[in-house]
C-alpha positions in Angstrom: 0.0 0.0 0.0 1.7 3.4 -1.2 0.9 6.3 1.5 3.5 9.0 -0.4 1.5 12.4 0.7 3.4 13.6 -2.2 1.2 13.1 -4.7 -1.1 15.4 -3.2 -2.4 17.6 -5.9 -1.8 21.2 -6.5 -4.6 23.4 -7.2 -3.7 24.9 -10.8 -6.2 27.0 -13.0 -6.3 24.1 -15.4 -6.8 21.8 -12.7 -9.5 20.1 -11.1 -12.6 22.2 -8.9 -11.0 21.1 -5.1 -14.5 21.5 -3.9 -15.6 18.4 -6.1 -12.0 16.8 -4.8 -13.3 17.0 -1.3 -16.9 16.1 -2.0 -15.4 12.5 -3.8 -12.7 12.3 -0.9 -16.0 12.5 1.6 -17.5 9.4 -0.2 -13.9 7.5 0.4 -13.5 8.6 4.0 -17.0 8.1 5.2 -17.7 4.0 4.5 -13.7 3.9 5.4 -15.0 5.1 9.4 -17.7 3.0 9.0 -15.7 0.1 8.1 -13.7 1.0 11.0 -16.6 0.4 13.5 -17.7 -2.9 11.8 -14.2 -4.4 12.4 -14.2 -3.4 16.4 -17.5 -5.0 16.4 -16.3 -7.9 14.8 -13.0 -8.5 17.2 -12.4 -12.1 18.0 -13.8 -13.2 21.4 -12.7 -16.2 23.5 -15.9 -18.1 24.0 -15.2 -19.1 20.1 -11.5 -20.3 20.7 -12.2 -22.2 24.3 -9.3 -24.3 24.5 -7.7 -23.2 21.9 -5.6 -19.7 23.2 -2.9 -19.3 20.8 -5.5 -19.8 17.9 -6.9 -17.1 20.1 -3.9 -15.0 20.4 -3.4 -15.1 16.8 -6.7 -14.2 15.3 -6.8 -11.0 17.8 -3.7 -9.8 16.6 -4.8 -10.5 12.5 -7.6 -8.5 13.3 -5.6 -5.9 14.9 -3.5 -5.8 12.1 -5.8 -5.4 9.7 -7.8 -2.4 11.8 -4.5 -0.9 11.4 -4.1 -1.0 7.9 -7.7 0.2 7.0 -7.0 3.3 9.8 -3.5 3.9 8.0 -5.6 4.4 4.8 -8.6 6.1 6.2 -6.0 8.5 8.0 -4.4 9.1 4.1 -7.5 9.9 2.7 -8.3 12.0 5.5 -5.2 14.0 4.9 -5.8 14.3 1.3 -9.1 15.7 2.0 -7.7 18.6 4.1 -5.1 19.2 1.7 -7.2 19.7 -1.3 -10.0 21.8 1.8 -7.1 23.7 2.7 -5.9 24.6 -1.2 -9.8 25.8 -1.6 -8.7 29.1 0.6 -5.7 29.8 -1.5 
């Protein structure tokens, strides 16, 4: 997964409107938090690994893991957003 915040874009007169930039970036970010809250709900829990704790261990941390890496690109998206928000003022 590439996270470079350095292919932000510019605003540019021949560019695109930034406004419609943020309103797309809104449609990434929003099902990105929702996604978010789905995976918490969705943690592991012990009662289905009874006897079985490293199994247990294992698929906490997976899940962890992969909260992580859908909140690394939520948080780049994010930060896109306010870029392009913030080149709106200029």
């Amino acid at each position: 997964m590439n996270l470079d915040k350095s292919t932000f874009p510019n605003r540019t007169l021949a560019g695109s409107s930034f406004e419609h930039l943020v309103e797309e970036l809104n449609k990434v970010v929003s099902p990105l938090e929702e996604a978010l809250y789905a995976i918490v709900d969705a943690m592991p829990h012990g009662r289905d690994y009874i006897g079985r704790d490293e199994e247990y261990k294992a698929a906490c941390a997976q899940h962890t893991e992969n909260y992580n890496d859908l909140l690394k690109l939520k948080n780049f998206f994010e930060d896109k957003r306010q870029h392009c928000f913030e080149q709106i003022a200029k």
